[in-house]
Predicted model as a PDB file, atoms N, CA, C, CB and O in Angstrom, pLDDT in the B-factor column:
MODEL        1                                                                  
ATOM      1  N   UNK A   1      64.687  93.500 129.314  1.00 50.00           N  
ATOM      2  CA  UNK A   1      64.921  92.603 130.431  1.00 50.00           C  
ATOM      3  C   UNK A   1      65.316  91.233 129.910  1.00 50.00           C  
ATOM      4  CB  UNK A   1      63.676  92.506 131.326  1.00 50.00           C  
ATOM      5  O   UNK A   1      64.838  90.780 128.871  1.00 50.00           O  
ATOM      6  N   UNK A   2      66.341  90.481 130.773  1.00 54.00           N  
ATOM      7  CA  UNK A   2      66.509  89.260 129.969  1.00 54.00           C  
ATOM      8  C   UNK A   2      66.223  88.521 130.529  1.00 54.00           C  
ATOM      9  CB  UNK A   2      67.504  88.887 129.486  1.00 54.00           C  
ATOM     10  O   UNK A   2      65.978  89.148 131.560  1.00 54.00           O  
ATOM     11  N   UNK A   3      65.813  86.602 130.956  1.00 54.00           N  
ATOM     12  CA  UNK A   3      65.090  86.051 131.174  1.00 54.00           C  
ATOM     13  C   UNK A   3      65.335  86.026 132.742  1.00 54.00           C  
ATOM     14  CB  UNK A   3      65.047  85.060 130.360  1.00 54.00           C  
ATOM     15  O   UNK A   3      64.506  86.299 133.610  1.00 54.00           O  
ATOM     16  N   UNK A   4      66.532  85.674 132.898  1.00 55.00           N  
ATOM     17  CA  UNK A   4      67.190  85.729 134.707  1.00 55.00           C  
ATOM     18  C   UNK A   4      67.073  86.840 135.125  1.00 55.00           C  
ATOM     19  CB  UNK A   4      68.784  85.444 135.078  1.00 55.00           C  
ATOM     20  O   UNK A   4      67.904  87.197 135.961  1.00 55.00           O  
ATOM     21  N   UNK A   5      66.291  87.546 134.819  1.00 57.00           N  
ATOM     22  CA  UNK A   5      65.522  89.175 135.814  1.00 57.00           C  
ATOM     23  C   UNK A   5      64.201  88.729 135.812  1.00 57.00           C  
ATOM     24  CB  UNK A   5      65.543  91.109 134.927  1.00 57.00           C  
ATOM     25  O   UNK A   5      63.659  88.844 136.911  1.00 57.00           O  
ATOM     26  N   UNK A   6      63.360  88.153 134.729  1.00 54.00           N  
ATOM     27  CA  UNK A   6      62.117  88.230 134.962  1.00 54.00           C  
ATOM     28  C   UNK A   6      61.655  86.675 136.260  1.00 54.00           C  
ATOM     29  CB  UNK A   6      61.393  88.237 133.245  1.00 54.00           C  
ATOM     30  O   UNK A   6      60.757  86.592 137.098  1.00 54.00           O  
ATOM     31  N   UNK A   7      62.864  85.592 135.817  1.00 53.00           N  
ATOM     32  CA  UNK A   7      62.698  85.102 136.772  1.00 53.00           C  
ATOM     33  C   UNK A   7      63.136  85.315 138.507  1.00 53.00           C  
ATOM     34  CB  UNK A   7      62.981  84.297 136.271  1.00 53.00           C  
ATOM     35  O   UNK A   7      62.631  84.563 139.340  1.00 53.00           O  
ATOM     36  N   UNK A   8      64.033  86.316 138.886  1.00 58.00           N  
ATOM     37  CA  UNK A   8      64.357  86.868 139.782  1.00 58.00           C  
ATOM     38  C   UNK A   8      63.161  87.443 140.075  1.00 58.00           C  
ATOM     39  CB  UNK A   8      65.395  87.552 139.639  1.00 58.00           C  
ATOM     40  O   UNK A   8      62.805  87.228 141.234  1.00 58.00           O  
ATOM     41  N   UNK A   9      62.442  88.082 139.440  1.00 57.00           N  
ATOM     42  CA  UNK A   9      60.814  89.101 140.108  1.00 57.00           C  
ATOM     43  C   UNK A   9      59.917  88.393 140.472  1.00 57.00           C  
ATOM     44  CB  UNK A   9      59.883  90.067 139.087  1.00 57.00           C  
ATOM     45  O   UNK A   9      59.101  88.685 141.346  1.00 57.00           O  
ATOM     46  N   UNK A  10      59.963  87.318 139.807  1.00 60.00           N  
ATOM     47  CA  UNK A  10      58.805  86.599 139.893  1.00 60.00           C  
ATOM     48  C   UNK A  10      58.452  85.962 141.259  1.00 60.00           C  
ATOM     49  CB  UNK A  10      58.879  85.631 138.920  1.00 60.00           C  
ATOM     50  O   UNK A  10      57.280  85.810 141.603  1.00 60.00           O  
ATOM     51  N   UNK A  11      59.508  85.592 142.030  1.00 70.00           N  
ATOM     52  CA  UNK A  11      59.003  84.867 143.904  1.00 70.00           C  
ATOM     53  C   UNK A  11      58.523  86.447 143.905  1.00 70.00           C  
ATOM     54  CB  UNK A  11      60.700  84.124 145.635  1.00 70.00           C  
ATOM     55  O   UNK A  11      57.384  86.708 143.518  1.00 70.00           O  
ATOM     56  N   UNK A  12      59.217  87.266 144.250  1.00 73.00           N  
ATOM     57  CA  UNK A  12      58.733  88.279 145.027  1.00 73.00           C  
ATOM     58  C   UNK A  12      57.638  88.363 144.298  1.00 73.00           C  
ATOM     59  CB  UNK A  12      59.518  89.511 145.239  1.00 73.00           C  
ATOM     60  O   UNK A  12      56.894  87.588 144.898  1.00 73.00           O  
ATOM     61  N   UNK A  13      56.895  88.881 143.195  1.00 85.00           N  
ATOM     62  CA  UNK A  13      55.398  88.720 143.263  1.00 85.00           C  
ATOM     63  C   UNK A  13      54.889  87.744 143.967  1.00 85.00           C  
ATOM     64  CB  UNK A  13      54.851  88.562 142.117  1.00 85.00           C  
ATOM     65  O   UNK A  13      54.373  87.781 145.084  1.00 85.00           O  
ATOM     66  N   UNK A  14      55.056  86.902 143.281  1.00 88.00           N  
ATOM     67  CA  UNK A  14      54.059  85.527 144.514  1.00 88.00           C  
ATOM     68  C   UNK A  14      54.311  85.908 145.553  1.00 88.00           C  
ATOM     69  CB  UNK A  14      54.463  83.755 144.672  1.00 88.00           C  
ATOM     70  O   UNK A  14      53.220  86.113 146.085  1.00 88.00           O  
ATOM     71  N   UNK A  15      55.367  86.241 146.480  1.00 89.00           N  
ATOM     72  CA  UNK A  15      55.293  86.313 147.574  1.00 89.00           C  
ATOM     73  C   UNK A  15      54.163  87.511 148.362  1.00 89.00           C  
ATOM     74  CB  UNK A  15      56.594  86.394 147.774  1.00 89.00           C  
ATOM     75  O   UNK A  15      53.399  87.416 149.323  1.00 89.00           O  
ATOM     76  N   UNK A  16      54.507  88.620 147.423  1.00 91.00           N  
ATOM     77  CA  UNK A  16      53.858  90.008 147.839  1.00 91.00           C  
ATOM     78  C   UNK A  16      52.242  89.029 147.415  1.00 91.00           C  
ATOM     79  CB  UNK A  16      54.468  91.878 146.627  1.00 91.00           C  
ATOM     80  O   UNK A  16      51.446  89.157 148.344  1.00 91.00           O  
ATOM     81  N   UNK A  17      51.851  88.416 146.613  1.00 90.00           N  
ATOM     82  CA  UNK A  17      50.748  88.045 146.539  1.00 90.00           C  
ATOM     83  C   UNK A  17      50.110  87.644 147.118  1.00 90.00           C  
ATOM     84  CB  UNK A  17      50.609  87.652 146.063  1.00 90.00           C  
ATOM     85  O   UNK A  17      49.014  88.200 147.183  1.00 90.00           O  
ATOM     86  N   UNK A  18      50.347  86.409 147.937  1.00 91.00           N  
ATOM     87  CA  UNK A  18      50.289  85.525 148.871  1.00 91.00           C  
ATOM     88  C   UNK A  18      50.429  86.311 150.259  1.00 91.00           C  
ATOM     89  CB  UNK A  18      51.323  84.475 148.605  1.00 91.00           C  
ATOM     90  O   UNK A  18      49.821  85.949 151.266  1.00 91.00           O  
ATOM     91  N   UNK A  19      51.207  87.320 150.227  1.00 93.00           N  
ATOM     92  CA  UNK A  19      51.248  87.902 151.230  1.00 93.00           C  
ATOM     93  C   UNK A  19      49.717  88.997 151.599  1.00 93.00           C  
ATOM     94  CB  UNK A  19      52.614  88.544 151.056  1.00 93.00           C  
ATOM     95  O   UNK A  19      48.935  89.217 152.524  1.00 93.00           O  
ATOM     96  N   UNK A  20      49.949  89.379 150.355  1.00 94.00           N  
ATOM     97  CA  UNK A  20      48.247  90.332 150.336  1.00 94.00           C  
ATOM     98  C   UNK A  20      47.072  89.023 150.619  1.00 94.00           C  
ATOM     99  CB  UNK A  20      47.773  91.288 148.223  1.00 94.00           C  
ATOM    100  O   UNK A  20      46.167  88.864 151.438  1.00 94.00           O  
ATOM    101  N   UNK A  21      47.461  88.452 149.816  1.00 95.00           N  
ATOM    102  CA  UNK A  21      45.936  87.412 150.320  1.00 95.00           C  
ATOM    103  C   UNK A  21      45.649  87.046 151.646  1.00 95.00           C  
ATOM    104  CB  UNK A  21      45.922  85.925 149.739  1.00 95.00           C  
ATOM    105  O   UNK A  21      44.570  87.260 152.200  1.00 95.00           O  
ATOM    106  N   UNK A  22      46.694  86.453 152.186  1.00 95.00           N  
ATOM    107  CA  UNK A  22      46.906  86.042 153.415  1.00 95.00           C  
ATOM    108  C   UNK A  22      46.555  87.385 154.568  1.00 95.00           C  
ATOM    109  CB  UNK A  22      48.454  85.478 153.407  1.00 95.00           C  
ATOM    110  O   UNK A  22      46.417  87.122 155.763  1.00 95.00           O  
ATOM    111  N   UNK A  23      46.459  88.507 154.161  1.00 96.00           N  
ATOM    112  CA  UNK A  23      46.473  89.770 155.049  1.00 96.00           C  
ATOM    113  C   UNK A  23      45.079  90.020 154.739  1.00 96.00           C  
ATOM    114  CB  UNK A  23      47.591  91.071 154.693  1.00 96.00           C  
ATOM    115  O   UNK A  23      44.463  90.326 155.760  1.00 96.00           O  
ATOM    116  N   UNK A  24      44.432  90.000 153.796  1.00 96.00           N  
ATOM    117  CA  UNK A  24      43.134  90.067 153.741  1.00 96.00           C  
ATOM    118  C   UNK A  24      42.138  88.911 154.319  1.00 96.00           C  
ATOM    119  CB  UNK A  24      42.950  90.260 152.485  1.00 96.00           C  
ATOM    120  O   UNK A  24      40.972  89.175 154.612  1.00 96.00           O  
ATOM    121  N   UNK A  25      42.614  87.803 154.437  1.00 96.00           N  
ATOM    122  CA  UNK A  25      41.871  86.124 154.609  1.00 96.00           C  
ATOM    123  C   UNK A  25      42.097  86.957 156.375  1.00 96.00           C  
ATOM    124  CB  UNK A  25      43.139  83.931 153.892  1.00 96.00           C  
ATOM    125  O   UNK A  25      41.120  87.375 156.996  1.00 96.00           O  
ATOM    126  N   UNK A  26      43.411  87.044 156.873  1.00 96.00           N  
ATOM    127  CA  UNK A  26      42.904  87.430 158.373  1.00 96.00           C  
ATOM    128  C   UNK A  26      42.062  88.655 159.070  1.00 96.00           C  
ATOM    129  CB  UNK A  26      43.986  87.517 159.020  1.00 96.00           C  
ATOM    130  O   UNK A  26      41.429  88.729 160.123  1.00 96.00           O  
ATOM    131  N   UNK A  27      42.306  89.477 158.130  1.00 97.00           N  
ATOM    132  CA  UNK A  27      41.374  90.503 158.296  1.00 97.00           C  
ATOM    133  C   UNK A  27      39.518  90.209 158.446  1.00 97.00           C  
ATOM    134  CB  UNK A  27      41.730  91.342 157.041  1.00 97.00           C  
ATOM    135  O   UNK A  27      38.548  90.529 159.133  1.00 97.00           O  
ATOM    136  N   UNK A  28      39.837  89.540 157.496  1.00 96.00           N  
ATOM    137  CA  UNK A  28      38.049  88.918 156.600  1.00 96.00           C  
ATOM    138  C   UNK A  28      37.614  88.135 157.962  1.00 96.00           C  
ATOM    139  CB  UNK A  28      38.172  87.340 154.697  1.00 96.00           C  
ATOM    140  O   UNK A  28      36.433  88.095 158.308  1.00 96.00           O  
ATOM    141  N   UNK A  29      38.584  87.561 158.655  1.00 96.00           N  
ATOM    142  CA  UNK A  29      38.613  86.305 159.440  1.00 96.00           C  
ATOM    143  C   UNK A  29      38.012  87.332 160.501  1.00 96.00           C  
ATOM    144  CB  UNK A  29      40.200  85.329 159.735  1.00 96.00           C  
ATOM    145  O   UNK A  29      36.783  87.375 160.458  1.00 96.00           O  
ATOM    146  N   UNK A  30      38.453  87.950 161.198  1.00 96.00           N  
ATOM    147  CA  UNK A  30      38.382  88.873 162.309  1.00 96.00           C  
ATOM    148  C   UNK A  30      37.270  89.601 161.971  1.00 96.00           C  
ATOM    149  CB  UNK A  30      39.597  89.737 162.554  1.00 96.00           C  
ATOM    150  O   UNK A  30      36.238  89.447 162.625  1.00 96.00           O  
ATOM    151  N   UNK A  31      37.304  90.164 161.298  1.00 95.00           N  
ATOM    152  CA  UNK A  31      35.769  91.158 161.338  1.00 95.00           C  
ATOM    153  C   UNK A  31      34.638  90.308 161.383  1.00 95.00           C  
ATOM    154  CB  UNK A  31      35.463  92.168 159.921  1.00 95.00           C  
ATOM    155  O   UNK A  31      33.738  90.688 162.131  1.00 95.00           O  
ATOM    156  N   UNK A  32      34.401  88.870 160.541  1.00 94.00           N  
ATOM    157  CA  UNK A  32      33.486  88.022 160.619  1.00 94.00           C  
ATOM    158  C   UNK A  32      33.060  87.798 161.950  1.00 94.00           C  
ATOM    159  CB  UNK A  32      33.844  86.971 160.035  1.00 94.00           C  
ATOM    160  O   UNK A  32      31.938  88.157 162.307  1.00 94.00           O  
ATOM    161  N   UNK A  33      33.998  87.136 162.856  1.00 95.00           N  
ATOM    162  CA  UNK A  33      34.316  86.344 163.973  1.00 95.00           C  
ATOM    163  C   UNK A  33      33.309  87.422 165.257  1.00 95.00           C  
ATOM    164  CB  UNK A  33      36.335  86.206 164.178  1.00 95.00           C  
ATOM    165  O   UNK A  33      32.570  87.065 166.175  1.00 95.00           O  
ATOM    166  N   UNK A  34      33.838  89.207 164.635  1.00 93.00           N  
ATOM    167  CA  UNK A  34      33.640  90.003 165.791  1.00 93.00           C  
ATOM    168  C   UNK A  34      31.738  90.652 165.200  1.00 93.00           C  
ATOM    169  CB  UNK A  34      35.268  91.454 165.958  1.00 93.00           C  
ATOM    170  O   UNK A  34      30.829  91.265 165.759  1.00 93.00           O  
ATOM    171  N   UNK A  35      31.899  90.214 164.187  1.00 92.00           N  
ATOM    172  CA  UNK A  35      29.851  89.939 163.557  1.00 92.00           C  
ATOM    173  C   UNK A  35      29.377  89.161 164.385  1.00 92.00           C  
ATOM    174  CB  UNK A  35      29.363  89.043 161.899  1.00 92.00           C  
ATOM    175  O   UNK A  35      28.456  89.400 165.166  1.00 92.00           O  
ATOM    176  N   UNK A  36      29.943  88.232 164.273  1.00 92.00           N  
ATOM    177  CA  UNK A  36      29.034  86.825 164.838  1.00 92.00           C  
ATOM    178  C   UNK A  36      28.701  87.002 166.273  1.00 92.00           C  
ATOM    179  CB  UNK A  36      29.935  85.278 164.750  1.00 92.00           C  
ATOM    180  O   UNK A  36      27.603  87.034 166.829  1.00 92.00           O  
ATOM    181  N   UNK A  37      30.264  87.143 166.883  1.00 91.00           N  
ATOM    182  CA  UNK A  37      30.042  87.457 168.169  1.00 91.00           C  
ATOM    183  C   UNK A  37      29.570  88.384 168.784  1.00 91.00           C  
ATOM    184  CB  UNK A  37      30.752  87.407 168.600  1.00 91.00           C  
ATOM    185  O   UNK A  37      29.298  88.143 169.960  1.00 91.00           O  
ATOM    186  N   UNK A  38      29.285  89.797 168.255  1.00 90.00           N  
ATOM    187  CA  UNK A  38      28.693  90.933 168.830  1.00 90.00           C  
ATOM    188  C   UNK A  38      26.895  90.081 168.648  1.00 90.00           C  
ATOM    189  CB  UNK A  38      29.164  92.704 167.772  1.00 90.00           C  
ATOM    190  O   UNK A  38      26.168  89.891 169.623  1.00 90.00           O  
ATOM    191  N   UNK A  39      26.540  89.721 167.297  1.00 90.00           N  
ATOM    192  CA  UNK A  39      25.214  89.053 167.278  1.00 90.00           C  
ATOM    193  C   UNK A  39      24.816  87.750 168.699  1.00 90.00           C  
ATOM    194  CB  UNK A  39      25.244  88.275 165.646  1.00 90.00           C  
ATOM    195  O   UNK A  39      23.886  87.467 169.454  1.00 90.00           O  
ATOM    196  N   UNK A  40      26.016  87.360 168.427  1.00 90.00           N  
ATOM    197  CA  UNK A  40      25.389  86.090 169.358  1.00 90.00           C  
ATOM    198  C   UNK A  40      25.339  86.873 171.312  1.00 90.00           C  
ATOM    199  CB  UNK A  40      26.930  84.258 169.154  1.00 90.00           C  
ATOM    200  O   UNK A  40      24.276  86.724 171.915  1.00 90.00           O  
ATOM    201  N   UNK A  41      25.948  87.256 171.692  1.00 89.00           N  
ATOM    202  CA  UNK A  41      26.157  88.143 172.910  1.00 89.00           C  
ATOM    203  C   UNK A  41      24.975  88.970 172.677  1.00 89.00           C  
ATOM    204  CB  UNK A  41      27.621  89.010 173.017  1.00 89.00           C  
ATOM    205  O   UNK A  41      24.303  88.803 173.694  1.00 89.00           O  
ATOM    206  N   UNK A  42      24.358  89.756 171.915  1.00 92.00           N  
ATOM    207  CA  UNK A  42      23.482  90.468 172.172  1.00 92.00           C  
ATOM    208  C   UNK A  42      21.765  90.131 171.726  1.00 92.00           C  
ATOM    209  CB  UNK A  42      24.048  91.540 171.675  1.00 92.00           C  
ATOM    210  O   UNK A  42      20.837  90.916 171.919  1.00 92.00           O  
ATOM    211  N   UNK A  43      21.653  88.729 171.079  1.00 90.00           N  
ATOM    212  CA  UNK A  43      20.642  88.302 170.934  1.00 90.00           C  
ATOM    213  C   UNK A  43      19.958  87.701 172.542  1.00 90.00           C  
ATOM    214  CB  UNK A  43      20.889  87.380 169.798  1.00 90.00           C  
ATOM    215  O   UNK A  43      18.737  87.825 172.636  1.00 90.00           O  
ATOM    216  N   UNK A  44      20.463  87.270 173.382  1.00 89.00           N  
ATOM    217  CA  UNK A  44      19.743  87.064 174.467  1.00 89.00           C  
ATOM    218  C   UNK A  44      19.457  88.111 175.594  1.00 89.00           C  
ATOM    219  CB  UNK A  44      20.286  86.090 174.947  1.00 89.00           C  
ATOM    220  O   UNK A  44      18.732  87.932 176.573  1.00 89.00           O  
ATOM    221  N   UNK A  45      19.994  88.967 175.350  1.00 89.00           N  
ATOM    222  CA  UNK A  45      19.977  90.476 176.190  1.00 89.00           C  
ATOM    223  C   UNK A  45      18.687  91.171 175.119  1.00 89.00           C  
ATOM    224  CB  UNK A  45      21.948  91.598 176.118  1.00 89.00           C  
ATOM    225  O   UNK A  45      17.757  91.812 175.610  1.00 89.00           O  
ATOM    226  N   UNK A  46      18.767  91.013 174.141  1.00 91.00           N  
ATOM    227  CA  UNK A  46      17.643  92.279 174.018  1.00 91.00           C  
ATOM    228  C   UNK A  46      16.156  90.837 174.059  1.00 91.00           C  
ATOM    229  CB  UNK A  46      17.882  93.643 171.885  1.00 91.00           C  
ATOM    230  O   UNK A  46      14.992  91.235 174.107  1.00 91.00           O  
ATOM    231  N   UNK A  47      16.342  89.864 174.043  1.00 89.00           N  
ATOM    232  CA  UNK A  47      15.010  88.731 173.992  1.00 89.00           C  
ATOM    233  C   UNK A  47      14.778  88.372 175.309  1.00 89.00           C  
ATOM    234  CB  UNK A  47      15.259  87.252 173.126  1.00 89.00           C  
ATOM    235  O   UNK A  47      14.004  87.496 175.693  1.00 89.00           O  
ATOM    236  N   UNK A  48      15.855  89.466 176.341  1.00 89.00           N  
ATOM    237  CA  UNK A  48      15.386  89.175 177.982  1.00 89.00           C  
ATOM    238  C   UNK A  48      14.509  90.509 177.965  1.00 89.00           C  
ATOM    239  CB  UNK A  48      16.866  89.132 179.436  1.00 89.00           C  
ATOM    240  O   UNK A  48      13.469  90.551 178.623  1.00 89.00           O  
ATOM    241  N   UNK A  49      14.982  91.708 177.130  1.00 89.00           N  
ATOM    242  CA  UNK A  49      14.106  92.745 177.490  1.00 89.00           C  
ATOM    243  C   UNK A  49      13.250  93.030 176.547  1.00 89.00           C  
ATOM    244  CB  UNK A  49      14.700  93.842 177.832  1.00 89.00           C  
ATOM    245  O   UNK A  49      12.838  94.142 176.220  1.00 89.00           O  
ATOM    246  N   UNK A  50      12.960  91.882 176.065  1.00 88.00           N  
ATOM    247  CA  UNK A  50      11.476  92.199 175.015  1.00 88.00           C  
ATOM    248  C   UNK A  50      10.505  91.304 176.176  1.00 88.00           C  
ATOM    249  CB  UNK A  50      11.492  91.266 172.836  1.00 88.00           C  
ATOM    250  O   UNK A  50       9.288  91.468 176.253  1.00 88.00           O  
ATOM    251  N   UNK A  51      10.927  90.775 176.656  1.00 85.00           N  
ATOM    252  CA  UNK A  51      10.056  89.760 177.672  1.00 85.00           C  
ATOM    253  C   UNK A  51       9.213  90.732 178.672  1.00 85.00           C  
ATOM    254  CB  UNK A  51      11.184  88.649 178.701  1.00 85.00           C  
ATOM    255  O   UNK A  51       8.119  90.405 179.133  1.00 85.00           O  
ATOM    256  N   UNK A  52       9.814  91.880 178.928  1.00 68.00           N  
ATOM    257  CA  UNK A  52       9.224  92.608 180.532  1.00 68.00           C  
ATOM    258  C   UNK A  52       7.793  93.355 179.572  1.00 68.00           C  
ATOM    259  CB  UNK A  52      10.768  94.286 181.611  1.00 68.00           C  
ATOM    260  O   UNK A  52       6.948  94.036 180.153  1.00 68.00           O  
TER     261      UNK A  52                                                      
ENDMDL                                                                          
END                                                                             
């Protein structure tokens, strides 16, 4: 390979890189978000029926 190929590959890694990261950071983002919120929604429903 001579140098103007390896620099031709090289955005597209970063890009595919950045691209994977970025696809995992929203993923990570969303599943967190739908933790929190299934916890927070269901902590006062079951602490109404620990009360009876």
């Amino acid at each position: 390979m001579t140098e103007s190929n390896d620099m031709r590959e090289m955005p597209v890694n970063k890009l595919m890189v950045q691209m994977a990261y970025g696809l995992f950071y929203k993923v990570q983002q969303f599943v967190l978000f739908l933790a929190f919120g299934l916890r927070d929604a269901i902590t006062p429903i079951i602490a109404l029926f620990l009360q009876e």
